[in-house]
C-alpha positions in Angstrom: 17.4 -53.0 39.4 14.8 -50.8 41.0 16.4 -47.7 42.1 13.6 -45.4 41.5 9.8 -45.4 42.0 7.7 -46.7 45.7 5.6 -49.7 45.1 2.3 -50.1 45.8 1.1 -46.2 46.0 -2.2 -45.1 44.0 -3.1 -41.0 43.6 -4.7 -41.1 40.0 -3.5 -38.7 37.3 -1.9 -39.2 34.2 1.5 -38.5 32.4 4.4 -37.3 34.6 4.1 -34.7 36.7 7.7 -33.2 38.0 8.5 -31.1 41.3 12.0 -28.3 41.7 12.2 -29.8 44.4 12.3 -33.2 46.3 9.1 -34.5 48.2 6.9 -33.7 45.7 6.9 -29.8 46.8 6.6 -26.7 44.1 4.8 -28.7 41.5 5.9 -26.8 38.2 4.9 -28.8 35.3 2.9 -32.0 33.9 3.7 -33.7 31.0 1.5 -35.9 28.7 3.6 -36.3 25.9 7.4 -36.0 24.9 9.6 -33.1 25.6 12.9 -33.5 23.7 14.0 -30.0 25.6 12.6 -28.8 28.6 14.7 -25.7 28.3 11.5 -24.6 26.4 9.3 -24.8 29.8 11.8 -23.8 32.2 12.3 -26.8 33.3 15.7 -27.5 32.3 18.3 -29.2 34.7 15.8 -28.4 37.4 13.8 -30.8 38.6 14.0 -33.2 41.9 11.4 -35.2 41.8 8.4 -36.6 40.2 5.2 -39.0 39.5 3.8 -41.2 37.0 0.4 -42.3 36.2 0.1 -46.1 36.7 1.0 -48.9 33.9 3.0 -46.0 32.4 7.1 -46.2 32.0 9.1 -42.7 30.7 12.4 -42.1 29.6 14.7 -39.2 31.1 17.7 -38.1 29.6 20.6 -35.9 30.8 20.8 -34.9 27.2 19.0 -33.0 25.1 16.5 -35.2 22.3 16.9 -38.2 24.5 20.8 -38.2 24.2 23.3 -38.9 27.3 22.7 -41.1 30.1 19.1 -42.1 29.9 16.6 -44.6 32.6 13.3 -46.2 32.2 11.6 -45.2 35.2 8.0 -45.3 36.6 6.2 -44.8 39.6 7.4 -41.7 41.9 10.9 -40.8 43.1 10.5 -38.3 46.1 14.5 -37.2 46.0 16.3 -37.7 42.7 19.5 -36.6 44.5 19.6 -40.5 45.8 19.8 -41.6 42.6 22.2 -38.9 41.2 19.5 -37.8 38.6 18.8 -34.7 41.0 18.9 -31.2 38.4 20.0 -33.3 35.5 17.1 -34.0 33.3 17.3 -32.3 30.0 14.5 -34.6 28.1 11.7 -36.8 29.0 9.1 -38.9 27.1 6.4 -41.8 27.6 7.9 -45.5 26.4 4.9 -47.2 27.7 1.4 -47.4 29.2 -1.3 -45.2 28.9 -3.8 -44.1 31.7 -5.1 -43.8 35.7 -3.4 -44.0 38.8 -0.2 -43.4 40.5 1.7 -46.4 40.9 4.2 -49.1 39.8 7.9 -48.1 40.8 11.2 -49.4 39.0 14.1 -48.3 37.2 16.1 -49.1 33.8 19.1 -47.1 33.2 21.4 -47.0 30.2 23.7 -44.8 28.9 25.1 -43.4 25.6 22.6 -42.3 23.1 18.9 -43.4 23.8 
């Protein structure tokens, strides 16, 4: 099921960079590694969008420590609200991949404990 992430786009960067709000605007924070609570950077329940360096997958989580309803995403989403994840990430970290590029897409969701 791919409900999050565009195709075929390239912009370089690593890690997973995450916007307040959708379209990419009011970038706030990058990530390289895992955040069980983003309480600690203000980033709690606030953000609407985001990107992903290529080859790379990440977990969210609605929950915090990677608990609650939890997806497999890559690529970019430019409007989590279309994908009900808008202001409901609580925890994030990198499953996969490693390095360059903006890129990929796709989407894994599961929920209960992750």
């Amino acid at each position: 099921v791919n409900l999050f992430g565009r195709d075929g786009l390239s912009f370089g960067g690593d890690g997973i960079t995450v916007h307040v709000d959708k379209d990419f605007r009011r970038t706030t924070q990058a990530f390289e590694n895992r955040i069980p609570d983003l309480r600690s950077y203000g980033m709690d329940r606030k953000i609407s969008s985001f990107r992903i360096g290529n080859n790379q997958e990440w977990q969210i989580c609605d929950g915090k420590n990677y608990t609650g309803r939890c997806a497999s995403v890559s690529g970019e989403e430019f409007d989590l609200s279309i994908n009900g994840w808008d202001n409901r990430i609580r925890s994030l970290r990198r499953t996969s991949g490693s390095g360059g590029g903006w890129g990929g897409g796709g989407q894994k969701e599961r929920s209960s404990k992750c």
